[in-house]
N, CA, C and O of each residue as an XYZ file, in Angstrom:
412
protein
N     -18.756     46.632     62.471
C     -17.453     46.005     62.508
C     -16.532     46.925     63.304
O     -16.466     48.154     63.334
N     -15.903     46.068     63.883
C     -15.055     47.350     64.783
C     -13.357     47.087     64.626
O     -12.501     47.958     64.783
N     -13.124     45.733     64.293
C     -11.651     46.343     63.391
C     -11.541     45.686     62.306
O     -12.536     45.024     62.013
N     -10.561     45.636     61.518
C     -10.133     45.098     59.690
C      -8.337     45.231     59.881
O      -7.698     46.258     60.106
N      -7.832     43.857     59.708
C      -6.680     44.034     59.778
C      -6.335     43.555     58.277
O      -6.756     42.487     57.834
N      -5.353     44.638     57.372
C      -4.999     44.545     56.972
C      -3.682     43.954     56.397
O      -3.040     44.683     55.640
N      -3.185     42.639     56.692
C      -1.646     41.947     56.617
C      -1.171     41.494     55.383
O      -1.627     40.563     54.718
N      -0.074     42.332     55.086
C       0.941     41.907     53.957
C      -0.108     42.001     52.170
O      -0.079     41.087     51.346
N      -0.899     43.293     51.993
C      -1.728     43.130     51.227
C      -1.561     44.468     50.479
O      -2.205     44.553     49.433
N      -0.961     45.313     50.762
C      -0.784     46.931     50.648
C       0.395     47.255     49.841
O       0.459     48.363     49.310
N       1.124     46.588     49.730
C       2.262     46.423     48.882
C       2.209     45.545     47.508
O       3.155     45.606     46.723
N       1.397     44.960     47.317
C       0.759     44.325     46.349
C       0.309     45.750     45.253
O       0.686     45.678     44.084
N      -0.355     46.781     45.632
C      -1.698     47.776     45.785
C      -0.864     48.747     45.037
O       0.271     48.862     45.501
N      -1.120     49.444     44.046
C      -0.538     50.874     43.687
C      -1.214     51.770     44.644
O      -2.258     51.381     45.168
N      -0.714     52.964     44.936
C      -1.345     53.887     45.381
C      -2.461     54.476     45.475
O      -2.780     55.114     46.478
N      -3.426     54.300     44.127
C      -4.680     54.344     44.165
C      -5.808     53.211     44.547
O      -7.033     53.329     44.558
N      -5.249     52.438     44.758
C      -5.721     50.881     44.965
C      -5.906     51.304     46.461
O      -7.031     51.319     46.961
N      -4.511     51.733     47.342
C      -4.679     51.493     48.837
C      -5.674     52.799     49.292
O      -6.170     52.660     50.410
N      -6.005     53.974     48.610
C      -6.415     54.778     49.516
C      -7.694     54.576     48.857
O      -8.608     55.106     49.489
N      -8.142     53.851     47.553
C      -9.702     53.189     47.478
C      -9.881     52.044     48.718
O     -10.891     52.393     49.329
N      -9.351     50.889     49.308
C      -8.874     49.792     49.720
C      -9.382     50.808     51.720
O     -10.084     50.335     52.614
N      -8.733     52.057     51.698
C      -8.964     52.205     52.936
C     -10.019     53.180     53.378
O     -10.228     53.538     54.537
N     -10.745     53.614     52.134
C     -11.596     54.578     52.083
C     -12.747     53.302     52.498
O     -13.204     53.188     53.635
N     -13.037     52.562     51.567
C     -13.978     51.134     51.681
C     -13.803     50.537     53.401
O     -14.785     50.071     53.979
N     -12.813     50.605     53.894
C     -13.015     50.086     55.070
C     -13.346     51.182     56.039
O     -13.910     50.898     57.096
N     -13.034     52.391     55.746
C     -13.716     53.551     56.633
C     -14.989     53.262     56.875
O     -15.466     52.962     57.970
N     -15.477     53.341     55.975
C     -16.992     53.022     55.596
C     -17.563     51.877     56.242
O     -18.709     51.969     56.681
N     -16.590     50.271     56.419
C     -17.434     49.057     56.782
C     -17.053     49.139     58.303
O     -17.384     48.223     59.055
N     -16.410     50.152     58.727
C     -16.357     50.062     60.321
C     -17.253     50.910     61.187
O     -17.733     51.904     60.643
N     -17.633     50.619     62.764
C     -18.336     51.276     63.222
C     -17.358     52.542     63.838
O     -16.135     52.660     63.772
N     -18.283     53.354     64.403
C     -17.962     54.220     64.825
C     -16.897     54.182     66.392
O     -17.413     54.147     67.509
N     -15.412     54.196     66.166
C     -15.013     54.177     67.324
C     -13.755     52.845     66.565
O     -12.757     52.436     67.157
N     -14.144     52.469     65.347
C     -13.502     51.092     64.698
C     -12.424     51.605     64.205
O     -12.321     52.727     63.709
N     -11.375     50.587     64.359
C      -9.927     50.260     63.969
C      -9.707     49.751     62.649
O     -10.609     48.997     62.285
N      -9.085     49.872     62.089
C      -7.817     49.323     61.006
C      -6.254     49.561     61.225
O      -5.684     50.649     61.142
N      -5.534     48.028     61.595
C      -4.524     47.720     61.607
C      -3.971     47.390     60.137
O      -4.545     46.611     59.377
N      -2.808     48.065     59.834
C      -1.714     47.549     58.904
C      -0.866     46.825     59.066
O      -0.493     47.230     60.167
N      -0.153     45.937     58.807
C       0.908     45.482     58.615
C       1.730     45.022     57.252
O       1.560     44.165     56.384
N       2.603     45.935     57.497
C       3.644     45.279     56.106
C       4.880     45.606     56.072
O       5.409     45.021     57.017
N       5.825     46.359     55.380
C       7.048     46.570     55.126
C       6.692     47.964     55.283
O       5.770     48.407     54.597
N       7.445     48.884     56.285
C       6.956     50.347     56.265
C       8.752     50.951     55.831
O       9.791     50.697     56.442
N       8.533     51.902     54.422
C       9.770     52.597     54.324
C       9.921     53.607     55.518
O       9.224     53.527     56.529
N      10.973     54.650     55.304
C      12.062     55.968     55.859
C      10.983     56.510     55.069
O      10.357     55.819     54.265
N      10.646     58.285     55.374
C      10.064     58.802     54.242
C      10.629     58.741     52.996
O      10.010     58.409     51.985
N      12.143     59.148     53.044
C      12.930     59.063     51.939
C      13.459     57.805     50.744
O      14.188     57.817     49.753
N      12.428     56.492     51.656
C      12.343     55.627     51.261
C      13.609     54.814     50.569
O      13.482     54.041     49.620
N      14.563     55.063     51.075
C      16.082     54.456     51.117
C      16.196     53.427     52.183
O      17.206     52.725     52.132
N      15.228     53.182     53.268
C      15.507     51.566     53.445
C      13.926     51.745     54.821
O      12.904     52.378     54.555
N      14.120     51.169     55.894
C      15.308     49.734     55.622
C      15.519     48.879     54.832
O      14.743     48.296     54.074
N      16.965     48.740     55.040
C      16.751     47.916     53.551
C      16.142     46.531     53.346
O      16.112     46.166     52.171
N      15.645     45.675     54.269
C      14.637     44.816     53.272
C      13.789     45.558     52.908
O      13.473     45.342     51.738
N      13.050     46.667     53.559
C      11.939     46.958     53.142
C      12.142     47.556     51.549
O      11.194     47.267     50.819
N      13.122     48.264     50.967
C      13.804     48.938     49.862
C      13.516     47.712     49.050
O      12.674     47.465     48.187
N      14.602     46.937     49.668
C      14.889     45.867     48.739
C      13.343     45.067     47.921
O      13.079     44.797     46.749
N      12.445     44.865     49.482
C      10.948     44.322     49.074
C      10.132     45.091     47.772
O       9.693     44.522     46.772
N      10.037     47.108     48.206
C       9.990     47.414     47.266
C      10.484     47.445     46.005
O       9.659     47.971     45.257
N      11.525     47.093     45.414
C      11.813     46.488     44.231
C      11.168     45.287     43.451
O      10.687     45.225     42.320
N      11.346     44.237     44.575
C      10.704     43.114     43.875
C       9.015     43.649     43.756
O       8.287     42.959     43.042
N       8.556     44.572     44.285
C       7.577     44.802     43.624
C       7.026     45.291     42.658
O       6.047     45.045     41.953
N       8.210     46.413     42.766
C       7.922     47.237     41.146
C       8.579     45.969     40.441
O       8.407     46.527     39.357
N       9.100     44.918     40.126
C       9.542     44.225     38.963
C       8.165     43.274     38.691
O       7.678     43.097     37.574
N       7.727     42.792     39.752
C       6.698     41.635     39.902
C       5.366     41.952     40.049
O       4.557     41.035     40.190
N       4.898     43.447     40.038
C       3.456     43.624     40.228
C       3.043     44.573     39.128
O       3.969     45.143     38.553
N       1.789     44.843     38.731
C       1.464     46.144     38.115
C       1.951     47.244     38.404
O       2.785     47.857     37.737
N       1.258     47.716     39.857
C       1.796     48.661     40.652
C       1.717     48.616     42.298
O       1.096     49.472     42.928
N       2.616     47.210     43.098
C       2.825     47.693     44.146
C       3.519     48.273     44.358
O       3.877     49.058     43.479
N       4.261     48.294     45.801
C       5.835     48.637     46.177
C       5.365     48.906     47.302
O       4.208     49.041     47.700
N       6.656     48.996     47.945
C       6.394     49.431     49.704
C       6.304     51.017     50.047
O       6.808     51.937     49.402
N       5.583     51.088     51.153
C       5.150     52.939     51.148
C       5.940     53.039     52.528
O       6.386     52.100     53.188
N       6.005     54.365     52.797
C       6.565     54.899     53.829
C       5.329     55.285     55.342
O       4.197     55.730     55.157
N       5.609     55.139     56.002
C       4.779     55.432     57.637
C       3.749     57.016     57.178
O       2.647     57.396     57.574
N       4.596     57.525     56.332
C       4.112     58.730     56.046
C       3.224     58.766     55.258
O       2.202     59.353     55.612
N       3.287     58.067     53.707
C       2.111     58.029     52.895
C       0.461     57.094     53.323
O      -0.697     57.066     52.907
N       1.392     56.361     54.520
C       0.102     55.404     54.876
C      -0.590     56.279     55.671
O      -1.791     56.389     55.429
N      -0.078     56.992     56.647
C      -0.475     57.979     57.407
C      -1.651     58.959     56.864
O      -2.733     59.209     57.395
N      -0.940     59.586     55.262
C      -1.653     60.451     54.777
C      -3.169     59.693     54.302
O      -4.302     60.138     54.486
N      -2.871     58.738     53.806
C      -4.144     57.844     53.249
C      -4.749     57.661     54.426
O      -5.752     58.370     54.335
N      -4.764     56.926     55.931
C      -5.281     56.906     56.416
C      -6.403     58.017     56.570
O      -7.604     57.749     56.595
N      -5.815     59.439     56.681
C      -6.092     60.515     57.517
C      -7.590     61.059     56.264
O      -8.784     61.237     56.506
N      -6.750     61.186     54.874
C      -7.903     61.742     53.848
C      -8.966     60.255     54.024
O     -10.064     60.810     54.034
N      -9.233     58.909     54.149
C     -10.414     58.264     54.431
C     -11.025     58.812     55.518
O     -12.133     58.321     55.736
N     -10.590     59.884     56.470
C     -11.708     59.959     57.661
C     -10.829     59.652     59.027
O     -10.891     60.364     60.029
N     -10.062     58.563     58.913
C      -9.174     58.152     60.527
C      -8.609     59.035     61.098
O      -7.485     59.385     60.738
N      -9.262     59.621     62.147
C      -8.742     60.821     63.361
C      -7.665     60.565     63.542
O      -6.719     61.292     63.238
N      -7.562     58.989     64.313
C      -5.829     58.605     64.965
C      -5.109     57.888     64.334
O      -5.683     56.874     63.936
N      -4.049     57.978     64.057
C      -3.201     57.161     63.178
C      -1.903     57.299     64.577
O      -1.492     58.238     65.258
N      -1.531     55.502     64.489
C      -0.350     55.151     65.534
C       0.117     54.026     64.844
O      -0.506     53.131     64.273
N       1.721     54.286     65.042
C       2.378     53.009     64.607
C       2.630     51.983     65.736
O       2.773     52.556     66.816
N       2.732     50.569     65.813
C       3.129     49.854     66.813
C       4.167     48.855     65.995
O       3.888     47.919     65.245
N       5.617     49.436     66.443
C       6.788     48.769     66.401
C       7.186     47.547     65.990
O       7.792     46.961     66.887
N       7.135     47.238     65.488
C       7.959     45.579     65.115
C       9.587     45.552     64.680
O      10.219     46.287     63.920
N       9.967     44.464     65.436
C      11.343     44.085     64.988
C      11.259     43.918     63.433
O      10.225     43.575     62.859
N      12.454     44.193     62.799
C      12.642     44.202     61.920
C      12.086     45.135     60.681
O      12.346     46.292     61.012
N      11.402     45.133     59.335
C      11.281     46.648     58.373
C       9.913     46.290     58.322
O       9.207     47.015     57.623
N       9.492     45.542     58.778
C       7.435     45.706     58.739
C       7.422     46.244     60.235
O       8.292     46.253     61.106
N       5.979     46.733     60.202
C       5.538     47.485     61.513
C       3.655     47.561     61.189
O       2.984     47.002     60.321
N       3.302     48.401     62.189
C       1.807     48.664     61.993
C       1.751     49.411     62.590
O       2.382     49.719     63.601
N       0.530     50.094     61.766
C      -0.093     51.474     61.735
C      -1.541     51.578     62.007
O      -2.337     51.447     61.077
N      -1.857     51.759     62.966
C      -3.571     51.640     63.427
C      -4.246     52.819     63.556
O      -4.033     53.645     64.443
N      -5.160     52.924     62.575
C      -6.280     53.895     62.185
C      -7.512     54.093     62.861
O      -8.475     53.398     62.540
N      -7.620     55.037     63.845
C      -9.320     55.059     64.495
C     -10.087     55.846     63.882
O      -9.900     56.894     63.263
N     -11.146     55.110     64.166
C     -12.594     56.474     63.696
C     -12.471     57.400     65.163
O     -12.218     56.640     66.098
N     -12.582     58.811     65.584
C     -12.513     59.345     66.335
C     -14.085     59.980     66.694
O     -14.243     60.726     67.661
């Protein structure tokens, strides 16, 4: 398999959920294979933007344990599954994506 896009599914996910969730796809990709994110990416400090803030709320009220993560924690999860490159690609508005290579 050479990519796995992940959309609007990670925020659902407590923290241990996503870096089981991306460890598992390390694994089902080939060598040289991608994983794209997309979702609501916080500030590290995770004070906005604010839909994305705001999104994280309705998650902590409405899930076990999602909420929205920051560019940074996805980053880190990426990196401990194995993904050499981690790059964000821009989107208007408080979602974005973050693409993970096998190196």
């Amino acid at each position: 398999m050479n990519l796995v896009l992940i959309s609007a599914i990670c925020h659902m996910l407590s923290e241990e959920e996503n870096r089981n969730l991306l460890a598992r796809v390390y694994r089902a990709l080939a060598p040289g294979g991608r994983v794209a994110i997309q979702d609501f990416l916080l500030r590290a400090d995770k004070t906005g933007p604010r839909a994305a803030a705001l999104f994280s709320l309705n998650m902590l009220v409405n899930t076990r344990g999602g909420a929205s993560y920051s560019e940074d924690e996805y980053t880190r999860w990426l990196r401990e599954a194995g993904f050499g490159e981690v790059r964000r690609i821009p989107l208007p508005g408080p979602a974005g994506v973050l693409v993970g290579q096998i190196v």
